[in-house]
N, C-alpha and C positions, 0 to 999 in steps of 0.2 A: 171676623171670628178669630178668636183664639186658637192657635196652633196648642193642639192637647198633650205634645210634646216639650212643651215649653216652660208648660207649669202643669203641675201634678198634688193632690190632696191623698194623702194614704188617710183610711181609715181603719181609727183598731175593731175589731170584732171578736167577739167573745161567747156568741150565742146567734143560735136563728134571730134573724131581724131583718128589717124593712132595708134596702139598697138602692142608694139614688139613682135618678135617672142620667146624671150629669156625665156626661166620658171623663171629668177634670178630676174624679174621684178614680182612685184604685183601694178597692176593700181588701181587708189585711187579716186573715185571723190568729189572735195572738195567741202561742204557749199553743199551738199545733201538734207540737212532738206531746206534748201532756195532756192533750185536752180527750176528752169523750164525743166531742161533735168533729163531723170532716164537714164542712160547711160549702165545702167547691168553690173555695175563693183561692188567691194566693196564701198560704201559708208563711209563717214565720219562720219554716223549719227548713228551708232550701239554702245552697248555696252554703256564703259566710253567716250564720246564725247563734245565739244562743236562747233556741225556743224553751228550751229545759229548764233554763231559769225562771221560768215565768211567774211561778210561785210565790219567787221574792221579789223579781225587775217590773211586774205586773205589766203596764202596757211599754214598759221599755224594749221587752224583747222584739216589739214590732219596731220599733225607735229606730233599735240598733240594724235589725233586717234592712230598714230603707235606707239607713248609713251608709250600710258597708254594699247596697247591691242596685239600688235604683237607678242611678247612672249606667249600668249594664244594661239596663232594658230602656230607657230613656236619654242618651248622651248627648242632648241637644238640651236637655233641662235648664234651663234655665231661675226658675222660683217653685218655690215648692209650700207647702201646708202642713198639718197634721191636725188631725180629727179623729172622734170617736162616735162610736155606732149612733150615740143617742145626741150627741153636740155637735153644732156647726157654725159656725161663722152668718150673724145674721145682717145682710147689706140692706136689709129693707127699711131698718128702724135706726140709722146712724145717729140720727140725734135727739132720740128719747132717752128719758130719765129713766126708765128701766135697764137692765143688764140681763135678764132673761128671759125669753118669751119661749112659754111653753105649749107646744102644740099637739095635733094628736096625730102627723105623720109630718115624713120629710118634704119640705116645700121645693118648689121648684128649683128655685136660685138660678135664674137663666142668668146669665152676662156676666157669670161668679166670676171665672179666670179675668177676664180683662178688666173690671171693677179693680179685681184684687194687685195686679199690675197698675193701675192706676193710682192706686192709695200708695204702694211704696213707691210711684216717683216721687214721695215730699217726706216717704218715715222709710226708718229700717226694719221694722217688724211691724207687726200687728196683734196685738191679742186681747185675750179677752178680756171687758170690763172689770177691774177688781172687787174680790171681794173683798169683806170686811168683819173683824173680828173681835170677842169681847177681851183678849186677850192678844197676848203681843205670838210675831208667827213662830217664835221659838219653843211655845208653850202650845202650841195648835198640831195636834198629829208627830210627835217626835218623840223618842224617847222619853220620861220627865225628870228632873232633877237634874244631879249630876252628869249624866250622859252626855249630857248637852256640851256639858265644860271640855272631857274630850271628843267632845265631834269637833267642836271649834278648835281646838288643840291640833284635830287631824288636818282640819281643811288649811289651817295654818300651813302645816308641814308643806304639805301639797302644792300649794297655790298661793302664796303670803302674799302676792303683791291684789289679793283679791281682799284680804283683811275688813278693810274700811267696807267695801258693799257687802260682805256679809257679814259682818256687824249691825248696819242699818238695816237691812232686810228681818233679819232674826233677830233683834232686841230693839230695836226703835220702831218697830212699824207694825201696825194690824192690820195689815191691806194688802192683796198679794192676786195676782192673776192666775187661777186655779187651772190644773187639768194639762198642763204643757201641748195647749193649743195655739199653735202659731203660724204666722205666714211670715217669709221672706225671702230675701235672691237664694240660693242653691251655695253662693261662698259662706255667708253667714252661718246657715244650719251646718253646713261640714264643719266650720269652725268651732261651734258651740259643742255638737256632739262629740268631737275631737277630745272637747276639753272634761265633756261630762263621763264619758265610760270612763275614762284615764281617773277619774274621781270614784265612780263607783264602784269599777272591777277593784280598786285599792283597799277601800270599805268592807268590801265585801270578805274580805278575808282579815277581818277584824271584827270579830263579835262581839267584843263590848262596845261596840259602836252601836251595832243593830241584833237583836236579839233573831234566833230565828226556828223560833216555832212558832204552832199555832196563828194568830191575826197580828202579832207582831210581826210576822217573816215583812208585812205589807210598810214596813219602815222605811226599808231604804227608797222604795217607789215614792214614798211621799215626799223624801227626802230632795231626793231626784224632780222631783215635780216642783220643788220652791228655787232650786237652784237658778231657774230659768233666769227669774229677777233678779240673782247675783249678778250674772253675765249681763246682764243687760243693764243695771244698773253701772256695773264695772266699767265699761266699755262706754256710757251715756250715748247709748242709742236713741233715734227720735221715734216714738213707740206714737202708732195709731189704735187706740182701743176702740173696741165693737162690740157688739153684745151680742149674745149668742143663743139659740134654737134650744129649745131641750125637746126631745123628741118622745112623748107618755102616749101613747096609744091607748091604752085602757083607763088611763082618766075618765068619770065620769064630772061632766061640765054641769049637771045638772042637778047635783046633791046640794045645793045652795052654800052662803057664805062658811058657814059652818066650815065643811069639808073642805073648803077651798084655802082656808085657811088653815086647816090641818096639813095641806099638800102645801103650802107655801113652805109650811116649817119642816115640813119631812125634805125640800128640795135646798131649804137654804141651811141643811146643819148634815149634810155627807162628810163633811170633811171635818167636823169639830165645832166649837161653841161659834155665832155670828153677834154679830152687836144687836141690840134692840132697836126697835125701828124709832127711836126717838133718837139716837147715839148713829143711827147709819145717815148717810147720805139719800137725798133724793136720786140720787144720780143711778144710786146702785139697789132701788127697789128693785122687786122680783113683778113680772107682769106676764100675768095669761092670757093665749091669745086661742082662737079656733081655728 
């Protein structure tokens, strides 16, 4: 068995919802200091935090919580994860051509931590199957137009020697691993998060960067959630992909194709426009399961 101190999955929460049985999980509820629900989990708002921001960093405030503090409760840590109430990491279907399998609770996942130890002895991260888009990722959830010219302009400032992957990520490629769902050793994510607040908290105090009212404030999290593929492109890490749980409890399975097909497309466009299914990959259909 896995030592449960070894490896650790946070997950963000946001609302009453279903909580695995696995000890390899620690549920996280994000934007605590702002929220309306106390949910009896670990909050976001202890300690070094900024739950307050949660508005704009959306699930980053949880991000940053397990950054800056999870090592304090866990100093043996060794690999760690990151998840969300309704995603998970699915080890049962490695090598289907689907990328999402939606069900109507959280599955078991016995043997998750040593599985997940197992896959990075031969990759440095893991994540989820890419999606795919009808549009390139600079056009997908970002500011539109010009904005774009200086964000590129900012990240420059910031990070130049990162130029070339975020070029290719943001203007050559409609393909992008959604959700900043990852697994990998404990030095990697200190490194990566290292390098993303130092980008963000910069951002954030430049508002022609990210607008922030109303559904725009959700900019810079989206922002924040594509960067993952910089780094990791930057860095050419050996990336294991997996496709992932969606977790719908109130699905009805039983309204025939019709409906099914209306939940396909209500699950495959959260984030912005996706390519048609004649223009997508086999790889990356979406697939219901019970």
């Amino acid at each position: 068995m896995t030592d449960d101190c070894k490896i650790k999955i946070p997950i963000c929460y946001y609302q009453p919802w279903e909580l695995p049985k696995n000890d390899i999980f620690l549920p996280i509820q994000a934007g605590k200091a702002v929220s309306k629900y106390d949910l009896k989990m670990q909050g976001d708002d202890t300690e070094c935090n900024i739950s307050e921001k949660n508005a704009v960093f959306g699930e980053f405030t949880v991000w940053y919580w397990v950054w800056k503090n999870i090592k304090k409760l866990y100093p043996d840590l060794e690999y760690i994860g990151l998840s969300h109430y309704r995603r998970f990491f699915d080890l049962e279907h490695p090598s289907s051509e689907f990328s999402v399998f939606r069900v109507p609770k959280i599955p078991n996942m016995n043997g998750y931590g040593e599985r997940f130890i197992d896959k990075l002895s031969s990759a440095d991260i893991i994540l989820p199957k890419p999606a795919f888009f009808s549009c390139d990722v600079k056009s997908q959830h970002l500011p539109p137009g010009s904005v774009y010219q200086c964000i590129k302009e900012f990240m420059h400032e910031i990070c130049p020697e990162y130029d070339e992957a975020f070029r290719a990520v943001f203007e050559n490629n409609n393909g992008i691993s959604l959700y900043c769902i990852f697994i990998s050793r404990y030095e990697l994510f200190d490194d990566y998060f290292s390098w993303l607040f130092r980008i963000l908290f910069e951002a954030e105090k430049r508002p022609e960067l990210f607008a922030h009212t109303g559904y725009e404030k959700r900019y810079l999290a989206f922002f924040a959630e594509r960067l993952l593929s910089v780094y990791v492109l930057h860095h050419k890490l050996r990336v294991q992909y997996e496709p992932l749980y969606f977790i719908s409890p109130n699905i009805n399975y039983r309204n025939g194709i019709v409906k099914l097909c209306e939940s396909i497309l209500r699950y495959c466009t959260p984030h912005g426009l996706i390519d048609s299914p004649k223009r997508r990959s086999k790889e990356h259909r979406v697939q219901f399961a019970v």
